[in-house]
C-alpha positions in Angstrom: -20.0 5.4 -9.3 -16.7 5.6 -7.6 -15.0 8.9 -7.3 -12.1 8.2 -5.3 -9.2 5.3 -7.0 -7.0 3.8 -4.9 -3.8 1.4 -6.3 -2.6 -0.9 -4.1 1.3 -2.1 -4.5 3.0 -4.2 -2.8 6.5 -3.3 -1.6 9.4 -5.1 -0.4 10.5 -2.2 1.8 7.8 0.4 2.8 10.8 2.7 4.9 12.3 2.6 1.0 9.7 3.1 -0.8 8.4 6.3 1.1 12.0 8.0 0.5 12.2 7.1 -3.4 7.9 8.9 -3.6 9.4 11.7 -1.5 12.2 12.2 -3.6 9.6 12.7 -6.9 7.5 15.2 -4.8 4.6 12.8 -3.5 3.0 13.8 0.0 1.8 10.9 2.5 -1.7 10.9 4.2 -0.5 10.1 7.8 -3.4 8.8 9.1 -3.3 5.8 6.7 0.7 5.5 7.7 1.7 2.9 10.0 4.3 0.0 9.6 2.4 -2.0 7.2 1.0 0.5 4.7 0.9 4.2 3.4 -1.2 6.6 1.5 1.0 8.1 -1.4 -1.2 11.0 -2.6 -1.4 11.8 -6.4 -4.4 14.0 -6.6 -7.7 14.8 -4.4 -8.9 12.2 -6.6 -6.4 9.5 -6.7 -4.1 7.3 -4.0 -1.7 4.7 -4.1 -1.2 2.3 -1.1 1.8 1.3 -1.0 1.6 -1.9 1.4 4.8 -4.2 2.5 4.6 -7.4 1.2 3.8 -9.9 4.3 0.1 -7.4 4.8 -0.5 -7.0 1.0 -0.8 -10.7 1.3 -3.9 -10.4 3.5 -5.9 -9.0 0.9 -5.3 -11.7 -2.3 -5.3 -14.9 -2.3 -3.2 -14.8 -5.1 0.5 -14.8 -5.1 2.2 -11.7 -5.6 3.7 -10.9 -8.8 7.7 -10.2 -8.8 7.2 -6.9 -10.5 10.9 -6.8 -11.2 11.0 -9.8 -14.1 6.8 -9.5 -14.7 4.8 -6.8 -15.6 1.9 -6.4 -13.2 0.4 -3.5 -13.9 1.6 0.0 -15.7 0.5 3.0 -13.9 0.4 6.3 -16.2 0.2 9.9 -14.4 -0.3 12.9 -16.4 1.5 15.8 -16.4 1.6 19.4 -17.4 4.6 20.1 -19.7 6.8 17.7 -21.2 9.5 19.4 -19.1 7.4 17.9 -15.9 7.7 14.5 -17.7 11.3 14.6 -18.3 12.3 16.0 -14.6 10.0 13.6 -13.0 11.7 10.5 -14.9 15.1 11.9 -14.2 14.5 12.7 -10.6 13.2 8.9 -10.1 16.5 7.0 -11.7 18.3 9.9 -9.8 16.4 8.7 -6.6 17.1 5.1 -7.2 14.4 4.1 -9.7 15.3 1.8 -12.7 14.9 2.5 -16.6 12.2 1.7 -17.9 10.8 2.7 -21.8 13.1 6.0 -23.3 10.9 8.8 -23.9 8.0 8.8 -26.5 6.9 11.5 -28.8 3.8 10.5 -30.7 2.7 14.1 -31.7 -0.3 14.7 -29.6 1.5 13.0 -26.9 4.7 12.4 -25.1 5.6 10.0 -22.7 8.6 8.1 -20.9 8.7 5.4 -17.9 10.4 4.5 -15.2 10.5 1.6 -12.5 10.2 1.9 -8.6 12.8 0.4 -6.4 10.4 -2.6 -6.5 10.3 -2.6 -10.1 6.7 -1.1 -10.6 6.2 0.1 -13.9 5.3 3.9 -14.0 4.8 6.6 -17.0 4.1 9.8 -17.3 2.9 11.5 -20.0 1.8 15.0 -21.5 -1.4 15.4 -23.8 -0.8 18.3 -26.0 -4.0 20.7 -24.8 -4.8 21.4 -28.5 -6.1 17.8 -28.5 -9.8 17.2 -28.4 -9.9 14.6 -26.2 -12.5 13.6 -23.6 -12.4 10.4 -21.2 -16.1 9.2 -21.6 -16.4 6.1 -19.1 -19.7 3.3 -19.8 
């Protein structure tokens, strides 16, 4: 079983890109950096590639998705507080990111989204740690 994941996303502007994930506190994993593609670390566990358009192409034979009038895919991060949720968010429209949902309070959970310059839909959200939960996969 996997124990690594890695998102791919196209971007339209990797140079752009890299500032806007810098400006939220994301590190880079040079040795995956070049002018086509980079390594945006989230966790030991967990990476997201961001890859400029004209080389993401090389790996679908699909066409891309124009992530900034269609939903392609919503990536949720967790974080520790709901304070961490609200800073991140701010920081991101602050860094150039769009608005996405307004924040979300469902009890056990809170949660608000933003887009990427590329229009990438992202969330982050905070799980009470009162909550029983467990992520049980197959």
């Amino acid at each position: 079983m996997a124990q690594i994941a890695f998102v791919n996303l196209p971007v339209k502007d990797l140079n752009r890109s890299v500032e806007f994930f810098t400006a939220l506190g994301f590190g880079f994993n040079e040795q995956f950096t070049d002018e086509n593609a980079t390594c945006m670390i989230v966790n030991e566990g967990a990476y997201v590639m961001l890859l400029a358009e004209r080389f993401f192409e090389t790996f679908v034979s699909k066409t891309i998705a124009d992530a900034s009038c269609q939903t392609e895919v919503l990536i949720a991060l967790s974080c520790d507080s709901r304070e961490q949720v609200d800073d991140t968010v701010r920081r991101a429209l602050a860094a150039g990111g769009m608005p996405s949902n307004g924040p979300k309070d469902e009890g056990f959970m809170y949660g608000w989204s933003f887009q990427d310059p590329d229009g990438h839909n992202w969330e982050l959200v905070y799980m009470k740690p009162s909550i029983d939960y467990e992520m049980k996969l197959f």
